[in-house]
C-alpha positions in Angstrom: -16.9 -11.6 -25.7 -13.8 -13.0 -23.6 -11.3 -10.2 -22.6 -8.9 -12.2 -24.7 -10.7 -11.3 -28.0 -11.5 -8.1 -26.9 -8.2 -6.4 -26.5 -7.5 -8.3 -29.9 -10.1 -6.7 -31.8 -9.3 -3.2 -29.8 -5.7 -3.3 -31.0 -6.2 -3.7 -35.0 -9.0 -0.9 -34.0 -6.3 1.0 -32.6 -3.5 0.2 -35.3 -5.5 1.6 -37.7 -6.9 4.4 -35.4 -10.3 3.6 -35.6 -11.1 3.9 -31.6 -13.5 5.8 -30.0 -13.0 7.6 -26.9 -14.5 4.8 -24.9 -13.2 1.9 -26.8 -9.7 3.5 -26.2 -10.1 4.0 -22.3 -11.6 0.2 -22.6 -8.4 -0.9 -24.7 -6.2 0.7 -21.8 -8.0 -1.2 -18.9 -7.5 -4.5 -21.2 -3.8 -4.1 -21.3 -3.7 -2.8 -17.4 -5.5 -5.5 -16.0 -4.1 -8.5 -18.4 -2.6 -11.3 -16.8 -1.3 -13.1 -19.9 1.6 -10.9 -20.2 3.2 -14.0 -23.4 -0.1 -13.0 -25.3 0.4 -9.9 -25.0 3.9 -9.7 -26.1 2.6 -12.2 -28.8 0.1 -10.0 -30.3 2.7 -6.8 -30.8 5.3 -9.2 -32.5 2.6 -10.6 -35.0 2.0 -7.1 -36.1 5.7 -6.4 -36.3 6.6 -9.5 -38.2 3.9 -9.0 -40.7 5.2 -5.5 -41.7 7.8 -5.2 -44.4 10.1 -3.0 -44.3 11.7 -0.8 -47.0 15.4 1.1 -46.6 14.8 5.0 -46.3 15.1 7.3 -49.5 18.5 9.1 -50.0 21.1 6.8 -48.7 23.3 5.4 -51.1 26.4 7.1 -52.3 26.9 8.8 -55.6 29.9 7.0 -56.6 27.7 3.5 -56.1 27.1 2.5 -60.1 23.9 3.7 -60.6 22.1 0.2 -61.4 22.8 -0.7 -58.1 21.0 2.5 -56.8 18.0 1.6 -59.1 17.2 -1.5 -57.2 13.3 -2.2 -57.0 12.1 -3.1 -53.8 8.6 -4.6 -53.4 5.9 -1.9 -52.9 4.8 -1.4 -48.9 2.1 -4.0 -47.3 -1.5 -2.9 -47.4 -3.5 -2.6 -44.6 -7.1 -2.7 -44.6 -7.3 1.1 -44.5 -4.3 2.1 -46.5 -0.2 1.9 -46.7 1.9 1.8 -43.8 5.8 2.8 -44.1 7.7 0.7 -41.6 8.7 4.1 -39.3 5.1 4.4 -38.5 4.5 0.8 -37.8 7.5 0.9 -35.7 6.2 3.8 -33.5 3.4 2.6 -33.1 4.4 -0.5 -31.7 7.3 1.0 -29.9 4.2 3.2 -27.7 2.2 -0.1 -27.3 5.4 -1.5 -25.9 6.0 1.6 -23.4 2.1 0.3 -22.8 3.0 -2.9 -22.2 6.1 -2.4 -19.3 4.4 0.6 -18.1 0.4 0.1 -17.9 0.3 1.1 -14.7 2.2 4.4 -14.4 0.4 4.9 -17.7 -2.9 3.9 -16.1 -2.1 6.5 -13.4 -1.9 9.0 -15.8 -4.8 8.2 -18.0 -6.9 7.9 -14.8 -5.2 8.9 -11.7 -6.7 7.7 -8.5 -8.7 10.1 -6.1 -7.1 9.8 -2.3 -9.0 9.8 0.4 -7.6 10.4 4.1 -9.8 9.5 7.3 -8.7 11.2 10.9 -10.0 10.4 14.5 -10.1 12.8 17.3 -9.0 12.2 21.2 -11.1 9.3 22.0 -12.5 8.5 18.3 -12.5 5.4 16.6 -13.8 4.4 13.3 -14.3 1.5 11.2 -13.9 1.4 7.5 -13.7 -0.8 4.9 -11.7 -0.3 1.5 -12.3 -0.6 -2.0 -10.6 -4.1 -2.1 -12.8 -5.1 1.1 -9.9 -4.7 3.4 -11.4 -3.7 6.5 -9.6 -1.1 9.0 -10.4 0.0 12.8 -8.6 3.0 13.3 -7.9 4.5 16.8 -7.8 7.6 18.6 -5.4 10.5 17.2 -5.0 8.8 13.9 -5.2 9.0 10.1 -5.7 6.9 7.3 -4.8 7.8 3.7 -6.4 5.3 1.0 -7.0 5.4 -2.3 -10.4 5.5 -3.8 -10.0 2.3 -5.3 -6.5 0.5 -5.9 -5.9 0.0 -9.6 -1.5 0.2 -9.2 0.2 -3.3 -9.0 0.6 -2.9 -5.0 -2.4 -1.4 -2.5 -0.6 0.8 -0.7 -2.1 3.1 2.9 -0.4 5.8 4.5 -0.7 5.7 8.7 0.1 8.2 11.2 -1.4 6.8 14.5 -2.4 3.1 15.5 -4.8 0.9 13.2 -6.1 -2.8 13.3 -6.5 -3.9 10.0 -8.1 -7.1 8.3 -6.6 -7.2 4.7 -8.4 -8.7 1.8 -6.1 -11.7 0.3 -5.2 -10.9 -3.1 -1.7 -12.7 -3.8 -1.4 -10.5 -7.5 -1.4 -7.3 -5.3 0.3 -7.2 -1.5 -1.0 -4.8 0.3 1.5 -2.4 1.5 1.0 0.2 4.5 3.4 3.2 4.7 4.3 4.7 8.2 7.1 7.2 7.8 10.3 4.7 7.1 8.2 1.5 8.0 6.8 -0.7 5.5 4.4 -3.3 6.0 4.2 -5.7 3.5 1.2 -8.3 3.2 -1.3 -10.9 1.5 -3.6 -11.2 3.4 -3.9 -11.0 7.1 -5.1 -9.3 10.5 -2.6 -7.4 12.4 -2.1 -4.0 14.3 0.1 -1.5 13.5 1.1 1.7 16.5 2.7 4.1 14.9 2.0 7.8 16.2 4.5 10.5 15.6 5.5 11.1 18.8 5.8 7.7 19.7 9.5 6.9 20.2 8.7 2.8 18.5 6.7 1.6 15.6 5.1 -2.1 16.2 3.8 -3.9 14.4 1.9 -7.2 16.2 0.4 -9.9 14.0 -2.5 -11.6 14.8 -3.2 -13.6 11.9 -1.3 -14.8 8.6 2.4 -13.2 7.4 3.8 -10.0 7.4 7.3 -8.8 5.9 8.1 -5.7 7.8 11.0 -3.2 6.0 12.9 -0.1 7.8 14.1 2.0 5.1 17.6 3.6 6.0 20.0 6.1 4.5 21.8 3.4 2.3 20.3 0.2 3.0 17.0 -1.5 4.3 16.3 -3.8 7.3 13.8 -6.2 7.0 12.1 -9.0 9.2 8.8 -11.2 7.9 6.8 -12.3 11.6 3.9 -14.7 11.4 1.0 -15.1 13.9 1.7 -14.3 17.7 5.1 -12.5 16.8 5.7 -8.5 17.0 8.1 -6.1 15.5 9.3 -3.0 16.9 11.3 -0.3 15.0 13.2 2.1 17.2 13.0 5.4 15.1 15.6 7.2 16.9 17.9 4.0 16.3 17.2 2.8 13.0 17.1 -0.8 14.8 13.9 -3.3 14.1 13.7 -6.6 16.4 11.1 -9.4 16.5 9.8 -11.4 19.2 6.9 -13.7 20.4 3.8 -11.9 21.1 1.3 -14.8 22.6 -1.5 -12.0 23.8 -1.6 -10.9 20.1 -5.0 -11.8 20.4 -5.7 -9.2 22.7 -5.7 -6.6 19.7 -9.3 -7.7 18.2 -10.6 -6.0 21.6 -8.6 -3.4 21.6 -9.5 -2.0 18.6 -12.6 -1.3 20.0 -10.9 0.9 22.8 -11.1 -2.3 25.2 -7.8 -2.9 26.5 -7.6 -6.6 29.1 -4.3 -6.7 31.4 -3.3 -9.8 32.7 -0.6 -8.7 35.2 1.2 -5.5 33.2 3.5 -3.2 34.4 1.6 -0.3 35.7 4.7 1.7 33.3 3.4 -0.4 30.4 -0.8 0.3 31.3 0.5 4.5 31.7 2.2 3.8 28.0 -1.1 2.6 26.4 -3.6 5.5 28.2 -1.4 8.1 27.5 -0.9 6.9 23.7 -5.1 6.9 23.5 -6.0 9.7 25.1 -2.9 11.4 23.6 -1.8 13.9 26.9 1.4 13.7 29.2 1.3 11.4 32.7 3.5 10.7 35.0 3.7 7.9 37.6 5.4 8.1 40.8 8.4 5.5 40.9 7.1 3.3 43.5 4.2 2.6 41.3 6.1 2.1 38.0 6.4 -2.3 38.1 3.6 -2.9 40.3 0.9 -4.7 38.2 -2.3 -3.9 37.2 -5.5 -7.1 36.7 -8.2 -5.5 34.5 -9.6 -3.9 31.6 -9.9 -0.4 30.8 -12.8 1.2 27.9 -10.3 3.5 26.6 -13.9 4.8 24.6 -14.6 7.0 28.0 -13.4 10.1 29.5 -9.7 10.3 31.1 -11.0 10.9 34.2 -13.1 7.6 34.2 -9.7 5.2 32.9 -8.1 7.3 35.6 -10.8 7.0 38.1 -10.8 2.9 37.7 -7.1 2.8 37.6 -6.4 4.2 40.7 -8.9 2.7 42.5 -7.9 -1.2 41.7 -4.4 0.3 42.1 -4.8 2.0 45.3 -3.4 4.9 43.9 -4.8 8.9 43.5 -4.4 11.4 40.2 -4.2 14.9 39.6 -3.2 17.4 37.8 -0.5 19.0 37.3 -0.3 22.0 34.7 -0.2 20.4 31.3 -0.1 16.6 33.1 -1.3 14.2 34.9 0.5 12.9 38.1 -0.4 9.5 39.7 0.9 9.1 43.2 0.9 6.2 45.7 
């Protein structure tokens, strides 16, 4: 049977509450997941235009003659199963319409959705892969929260840390992922997303597709959309968001396997990245700070081995220092 003539035949089931449990739950997905909002609307109105109505009992003044209050109105329209007054016929559409505007908060309700939340350690990653087939690489010192499976009008995430993700296109739903004041808004697309706590910027780099990227602020919202090879940055602290080109975007479907490729980078930019993975405190002497490092790092390995490599194609030496690490020349 076509959904069509389904939720039909599960509405005059449910006008003249005849539903079972399961037809009922079946009748609410119908009017959830409908598409054809006109039929919809078309199919409450029929029922409301085909009910008579009939003026309430006890409202016409005594001095009114009383052959005017003797008026006979026509008796109440039969339904298949008995007589409906008008009040009841208009409750009962007035809850399908509250259906209608509100399926999914009503859906939520009815059914709410079971969250889920993922979390990586110092030098953890994991992949994973969502209900909607959006996949997700998730990288050291992070968490994911997702829902079992999306069923609102909009997927939305919640991400505390830095995540490469691969979102299913589904143009009815955008995909939405929450970090703090940030979000990211998309379609369908592959982008990163570094956003730890701590971290003083959120970016967001896309790889792949379109991205609409909102700050939300006290009394307004700052929004910028990016496409492929463009990053945003949000300075928390600030409340500012910029844009710019990104042409080693690319780089990102390495390193969210932990392998990180420098092509000349500030040695202040490399310290940045290993101390965002490995999630510990490091300073670099000044002299070192714009000299540029050739390479790639497996951020997958222990400190000491990123460390170890570092300074060696750097000429450099570590240690430790209390709670840090110090890199000298």
């Amino acid at each position: 049977m076509e959904e069509k003539e389904e939720l039909k035949q599960l509405y005059q089931l449910y006008l003249t509450n005849q539903c079972s449990a399961e037809e009922l739950e079946r009748f609410f997905v119908l009017i959830k997941n409908s598409k054809d909002d006109e039929a919809l609307l078309d199919l409450m109105s029929a029922s409301w235009d085909q009910t008579q109505g009939i003026p309430e009992s006890g409202l016409l003044p005594d001095f009114l003659p009383k052959e005017t209050k003797q008026h006979q109105f026509p008796p109440t329209r039969r339904i298949r199963f008995g007589y409906w007054p008008v009040a009841s016929a208009a409750a009962i559409l007035l809850i399908l319409s509250c259906l209608f505007f509100f399926r999914s908060t009503v859906w939520e309700i009815i059914s709410p959705v079971h969250q889920l939340e993922t979390y990586t350690a110092n030098t953890e990653r994991k992949q994973l892969q969502l209900a909607d087939g959006t996949r997700v690489w998730l990288s050291p010192n992070s968490k994911l929260k997702y829902p079992e499976e999306f069923k609102a009008e909009q997927r939305v995430v919640n991400l505390d840390g830095e995540a490469f993700f691969e979102v299913a296109h589904d143009a009815d739903h955008p995909f939405i992922i929450q970090s703090g004041k940030v979000n990211t808004s998309v379609l369908g697309t592959s982008f990163n997303i570094s956003a730890y706590p701590q971290q003083a910027d959120i970016s967001v780099t896309l790889v792949t597709g379109k991205v609409s990227v909102a700050l939300q602020k006290d009394n307004s919202i700052s929004e910028m959309t990016i496409i492929g090879n463009q990053q945003v940055v949000i300075n928390k602290a600030e409340e500012k968001i910029s844009k710019s080109d990104f042409p080693s975007a690319g780089d990102y479907l390495n390193r969210r396997l932990g392998h990180f490729d420098y092509k000349g980078t500030a040695m202040g930019e490399v310290i940045r990245d290993i101390a965002l993975q490995y999630q510990t405190r490091i300073q670099l002497s000044p002299e070192l700070r714009n000299r540029l490092f050739f390479g790639n790092l497996d951020m997958n390995k222990s400190l000491v081995q990123t460390l170890n490599k570092l300074c060696i194609v750097m000429e450099a030496r570590w240690e430790k220092n209390g709670g840090q690490y110090v890199i000298l020349k």
